[in-house]
C-alpha positions as YAML, in Angstrom:
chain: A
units: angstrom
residues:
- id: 1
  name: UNK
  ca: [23.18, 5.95, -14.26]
- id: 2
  name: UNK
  ca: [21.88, 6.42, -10.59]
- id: 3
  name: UNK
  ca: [22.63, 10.09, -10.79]
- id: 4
  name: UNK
  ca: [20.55, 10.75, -13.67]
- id: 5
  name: UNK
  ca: [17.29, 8.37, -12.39]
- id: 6
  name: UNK
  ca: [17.86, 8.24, -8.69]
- id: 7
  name: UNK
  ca: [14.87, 6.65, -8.33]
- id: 8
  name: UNK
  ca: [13.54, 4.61, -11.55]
- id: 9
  name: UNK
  ca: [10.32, 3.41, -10.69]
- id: 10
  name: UNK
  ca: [9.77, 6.92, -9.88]
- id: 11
  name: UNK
  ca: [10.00, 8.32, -13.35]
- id: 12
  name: UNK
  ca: [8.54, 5.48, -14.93]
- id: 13
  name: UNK
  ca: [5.42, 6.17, -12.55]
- id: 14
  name: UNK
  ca: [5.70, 10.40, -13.34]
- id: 15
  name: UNK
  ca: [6.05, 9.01, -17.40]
- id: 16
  name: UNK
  ca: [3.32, 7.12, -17.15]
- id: 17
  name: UNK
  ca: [0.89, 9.61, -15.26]
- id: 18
  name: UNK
  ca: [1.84, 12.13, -17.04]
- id: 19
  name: UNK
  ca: [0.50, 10.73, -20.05]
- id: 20
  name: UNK
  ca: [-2.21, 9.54, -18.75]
- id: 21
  name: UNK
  ca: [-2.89, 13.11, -17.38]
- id: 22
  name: UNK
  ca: [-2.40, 14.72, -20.65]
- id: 23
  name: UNK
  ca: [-4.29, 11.70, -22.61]
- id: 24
  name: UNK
  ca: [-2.56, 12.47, -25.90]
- id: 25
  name: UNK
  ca: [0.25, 10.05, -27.06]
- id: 26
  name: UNK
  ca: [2.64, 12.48, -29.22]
- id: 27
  name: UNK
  ca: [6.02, 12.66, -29.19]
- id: 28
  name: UNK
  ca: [5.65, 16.12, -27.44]
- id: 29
  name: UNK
  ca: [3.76, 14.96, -24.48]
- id: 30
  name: UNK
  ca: [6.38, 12.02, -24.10]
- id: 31
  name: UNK
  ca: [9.50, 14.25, -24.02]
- id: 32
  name: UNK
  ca: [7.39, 16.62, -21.51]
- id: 33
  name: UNK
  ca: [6.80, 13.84, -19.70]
- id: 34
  name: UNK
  ca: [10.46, 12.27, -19.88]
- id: 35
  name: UNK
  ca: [11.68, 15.61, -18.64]
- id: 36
  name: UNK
  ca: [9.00, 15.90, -15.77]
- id: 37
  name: UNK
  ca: [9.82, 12.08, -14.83]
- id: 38
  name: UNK
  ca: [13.91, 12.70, -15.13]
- id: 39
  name: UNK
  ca: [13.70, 16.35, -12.95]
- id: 40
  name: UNK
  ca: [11.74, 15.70, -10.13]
- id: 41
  name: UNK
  ca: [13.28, 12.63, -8.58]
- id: 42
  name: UNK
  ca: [16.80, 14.01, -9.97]
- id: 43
  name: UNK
  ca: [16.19, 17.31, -8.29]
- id: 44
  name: UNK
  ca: [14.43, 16.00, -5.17]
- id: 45
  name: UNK
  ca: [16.89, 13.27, -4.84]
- id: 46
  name: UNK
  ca: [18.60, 15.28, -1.64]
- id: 47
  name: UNK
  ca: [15.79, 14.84, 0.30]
- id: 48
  name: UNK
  ca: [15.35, 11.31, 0.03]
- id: 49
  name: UNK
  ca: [18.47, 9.71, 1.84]
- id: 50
  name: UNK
  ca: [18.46, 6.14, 2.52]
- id: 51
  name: UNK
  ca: [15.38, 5.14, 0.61]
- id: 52
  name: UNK
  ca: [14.73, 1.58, 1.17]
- id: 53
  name: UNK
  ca: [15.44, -0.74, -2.05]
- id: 54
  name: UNK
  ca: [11.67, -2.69, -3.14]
- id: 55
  name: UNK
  ca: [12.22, -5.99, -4.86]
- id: 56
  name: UNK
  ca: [10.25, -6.16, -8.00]
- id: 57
  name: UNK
  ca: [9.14, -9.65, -8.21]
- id: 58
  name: UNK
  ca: [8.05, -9.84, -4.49]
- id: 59
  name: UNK
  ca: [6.37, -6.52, -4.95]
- id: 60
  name: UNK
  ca: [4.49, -7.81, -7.75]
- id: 61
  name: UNK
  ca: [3.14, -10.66, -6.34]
- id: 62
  name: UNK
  ca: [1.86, -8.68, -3.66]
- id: 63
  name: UNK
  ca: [0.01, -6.25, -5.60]
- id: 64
  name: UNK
  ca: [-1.91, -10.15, -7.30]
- id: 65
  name: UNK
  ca: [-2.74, -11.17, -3.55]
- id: 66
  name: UNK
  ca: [-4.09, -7.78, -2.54]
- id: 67
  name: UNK
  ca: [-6.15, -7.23, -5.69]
- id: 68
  name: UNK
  ca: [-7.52, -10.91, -5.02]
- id: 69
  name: UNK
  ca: [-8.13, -10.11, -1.66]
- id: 70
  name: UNK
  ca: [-9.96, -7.19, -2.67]
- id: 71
  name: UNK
  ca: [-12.16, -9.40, -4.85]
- id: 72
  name: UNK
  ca: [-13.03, -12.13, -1.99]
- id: 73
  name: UNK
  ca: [-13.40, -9.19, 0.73]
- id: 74
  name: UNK
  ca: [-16.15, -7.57, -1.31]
- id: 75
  name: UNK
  ca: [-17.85, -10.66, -1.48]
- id: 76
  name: UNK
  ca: [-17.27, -11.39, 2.32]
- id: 77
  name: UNK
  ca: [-18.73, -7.75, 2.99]
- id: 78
  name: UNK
  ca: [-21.86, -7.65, 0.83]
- id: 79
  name: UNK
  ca: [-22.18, -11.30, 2.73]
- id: 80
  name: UNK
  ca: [-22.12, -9.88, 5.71]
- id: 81
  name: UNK
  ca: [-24.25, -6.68, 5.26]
- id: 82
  name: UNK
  ca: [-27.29, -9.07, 3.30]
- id: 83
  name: UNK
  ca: [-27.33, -12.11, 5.54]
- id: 84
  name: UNK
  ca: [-25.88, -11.06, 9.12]
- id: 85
  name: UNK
  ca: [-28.01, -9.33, 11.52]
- id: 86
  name: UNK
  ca: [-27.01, -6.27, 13.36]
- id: 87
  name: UNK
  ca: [-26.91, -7.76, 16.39]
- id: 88
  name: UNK
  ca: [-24.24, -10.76, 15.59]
- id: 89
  name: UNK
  ca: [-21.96, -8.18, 14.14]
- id: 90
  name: UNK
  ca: [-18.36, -7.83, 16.12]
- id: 91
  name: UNK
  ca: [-16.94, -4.79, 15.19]
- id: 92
  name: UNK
  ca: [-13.10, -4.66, 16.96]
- id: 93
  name: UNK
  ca: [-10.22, -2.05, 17.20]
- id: 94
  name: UNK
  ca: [-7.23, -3.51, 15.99]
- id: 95
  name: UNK
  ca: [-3.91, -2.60, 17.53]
- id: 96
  name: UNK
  ca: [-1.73, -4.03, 15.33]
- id: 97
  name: UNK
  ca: [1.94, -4.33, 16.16]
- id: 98
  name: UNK
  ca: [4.71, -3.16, 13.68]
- id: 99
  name: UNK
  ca: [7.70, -4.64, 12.49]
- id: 100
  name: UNK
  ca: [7.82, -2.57, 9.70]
- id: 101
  name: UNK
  ca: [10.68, 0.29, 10.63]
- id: 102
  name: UNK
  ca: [10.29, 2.39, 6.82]
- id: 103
  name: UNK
  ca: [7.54, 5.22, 6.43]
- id: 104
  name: UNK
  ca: [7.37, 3.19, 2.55]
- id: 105
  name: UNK
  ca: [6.78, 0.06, 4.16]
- id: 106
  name: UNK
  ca: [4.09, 1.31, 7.05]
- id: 107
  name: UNK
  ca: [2.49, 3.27, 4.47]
- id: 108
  name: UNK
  ca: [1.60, 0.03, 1.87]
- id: 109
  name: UNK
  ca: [0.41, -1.86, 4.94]
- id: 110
  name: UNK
  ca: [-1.71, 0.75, 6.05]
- id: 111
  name: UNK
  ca: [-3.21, 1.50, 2.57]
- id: 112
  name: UNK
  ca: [-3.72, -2.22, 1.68]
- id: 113
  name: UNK
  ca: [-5.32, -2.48, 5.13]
- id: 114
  name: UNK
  ca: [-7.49, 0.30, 4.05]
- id: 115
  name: UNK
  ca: [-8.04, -0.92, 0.51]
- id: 116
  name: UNK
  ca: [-9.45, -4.27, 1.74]
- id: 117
  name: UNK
  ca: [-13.33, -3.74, 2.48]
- id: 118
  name: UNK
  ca: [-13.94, -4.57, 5.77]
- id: 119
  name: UNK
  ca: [-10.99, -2.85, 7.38]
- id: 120
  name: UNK
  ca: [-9.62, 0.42, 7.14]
- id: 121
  name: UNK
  ca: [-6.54, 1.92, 8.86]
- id: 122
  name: UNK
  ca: [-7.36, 4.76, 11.42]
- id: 123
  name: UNK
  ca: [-4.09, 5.86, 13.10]
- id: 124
  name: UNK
  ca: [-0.17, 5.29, 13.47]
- id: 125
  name: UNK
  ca: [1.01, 5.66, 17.17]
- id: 126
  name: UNK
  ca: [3.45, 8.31, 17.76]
- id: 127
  name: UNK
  ca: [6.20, 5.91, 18.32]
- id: 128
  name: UNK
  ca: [5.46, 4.38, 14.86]
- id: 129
  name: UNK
  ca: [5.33, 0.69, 16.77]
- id: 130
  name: UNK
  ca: [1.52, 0.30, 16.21]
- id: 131
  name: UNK
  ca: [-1.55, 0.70, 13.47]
- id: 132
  name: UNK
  ca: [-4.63, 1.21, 14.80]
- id: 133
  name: UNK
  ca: [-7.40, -0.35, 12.25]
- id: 134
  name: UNK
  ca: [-10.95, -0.41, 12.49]
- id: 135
  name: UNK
  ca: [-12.57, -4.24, 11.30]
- id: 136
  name: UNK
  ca: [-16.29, -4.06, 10.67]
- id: 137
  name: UNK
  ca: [-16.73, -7.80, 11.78]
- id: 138
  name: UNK
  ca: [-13.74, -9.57, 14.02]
- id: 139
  name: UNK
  ca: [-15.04, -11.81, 16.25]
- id: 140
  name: UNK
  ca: [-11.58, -13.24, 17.51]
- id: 141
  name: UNK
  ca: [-9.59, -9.85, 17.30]
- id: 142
  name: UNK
  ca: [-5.98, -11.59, 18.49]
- id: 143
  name: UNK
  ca: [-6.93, -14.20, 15.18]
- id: 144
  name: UNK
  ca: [-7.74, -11.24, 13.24]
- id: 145
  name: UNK
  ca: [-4.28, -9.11, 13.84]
- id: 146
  name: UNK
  ca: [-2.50, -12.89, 13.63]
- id: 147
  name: UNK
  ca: [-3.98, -12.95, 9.82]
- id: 148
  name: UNK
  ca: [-3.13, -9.46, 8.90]
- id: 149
  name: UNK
  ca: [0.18, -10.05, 10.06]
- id: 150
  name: UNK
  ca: [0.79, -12.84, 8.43]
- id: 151
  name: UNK
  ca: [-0.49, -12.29, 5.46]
- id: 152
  name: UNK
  ca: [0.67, -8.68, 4.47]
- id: 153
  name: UNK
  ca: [3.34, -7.46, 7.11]
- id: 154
  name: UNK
  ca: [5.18, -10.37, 6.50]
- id: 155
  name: UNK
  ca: [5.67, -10.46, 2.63]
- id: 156
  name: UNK
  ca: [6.15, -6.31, 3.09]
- id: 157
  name: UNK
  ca: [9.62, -7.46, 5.26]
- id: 158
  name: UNK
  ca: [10.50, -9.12, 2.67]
- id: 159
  name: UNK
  ca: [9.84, -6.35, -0.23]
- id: 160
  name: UNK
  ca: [11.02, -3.50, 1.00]
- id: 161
  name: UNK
  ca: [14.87, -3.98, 1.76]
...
């Protein structure tokens, strides 16, 4: 079965778009869209050795916390942009250590990073050991990469395998 869908969630995700992309739900436009979600991860497949393995429950849990702390960031940001001053706002560079090792892995952090207002991911070191992350208000910056840490590196360890 893995050498027809080397990569499942893939071809569920090229399915899926496809019909979306399309927006007309006939049998046609699903079999197109089968065949477009079997043959590009099937004939791509080579060029993806060693692919790390993402656990589906952790995964999904993760995508609830990061939409909720989308919601609570907005708030936090339209807070700050209505009620703080210019002059009391800390803008800080994060350097943010990685632990992540997988371009998959670095990639999520950096886009949830940039998908949370307030922050927004502005460079990978050439080593691929650090993000670089712009905050618009951090007044402890050490407390600040502490949270992000925590918070998202952490439960990305644990997702992708």
């Amino acid at each position: 079965m893995t050498r027809l869908l080397p990569h499942p969630g893939l071809s569920a995700l090229l399915v899926a778009m496809w019909m979306v992309m399309v927006n007309d739900l006939t049998f046609g436009t699903l079999f197109l869209g089968l065949v477009v979600g079997i043959g590009v991860p099937l004939f791509t497949a080579p060029w993806w050795p060693g692919r790390p393995h993402v656990r589906f429950l952790p995964a999904t849990a993760y995508v609830g916390m990061v939409l909720w702390d989308i919601i609570i960031a907005n708030f936090q940001v339209a807070a700050i942009i209505l009620f703080k001053p210019n002059r009391d706002l800390r803008p800080a560079w994060l350097t943010i250590p990685l632990e992540l090792t997988t371009p998959e892995a670095i990639t999520v952090f950096a886009g949830t990073i940039s998908l949370t207002p307030g922050t927004v991911s502005a460079d990978i070191s050439a080593c691929g050991n650090y993000l670089l992350v712009h905050a618009l208000h951090a007044p402890d910056p050490q407390a600040e990469i502490a949270k992000v840490t925590a918070r998202y590196e952490a439960r990305l360890l644990r997702i992708f395998v």
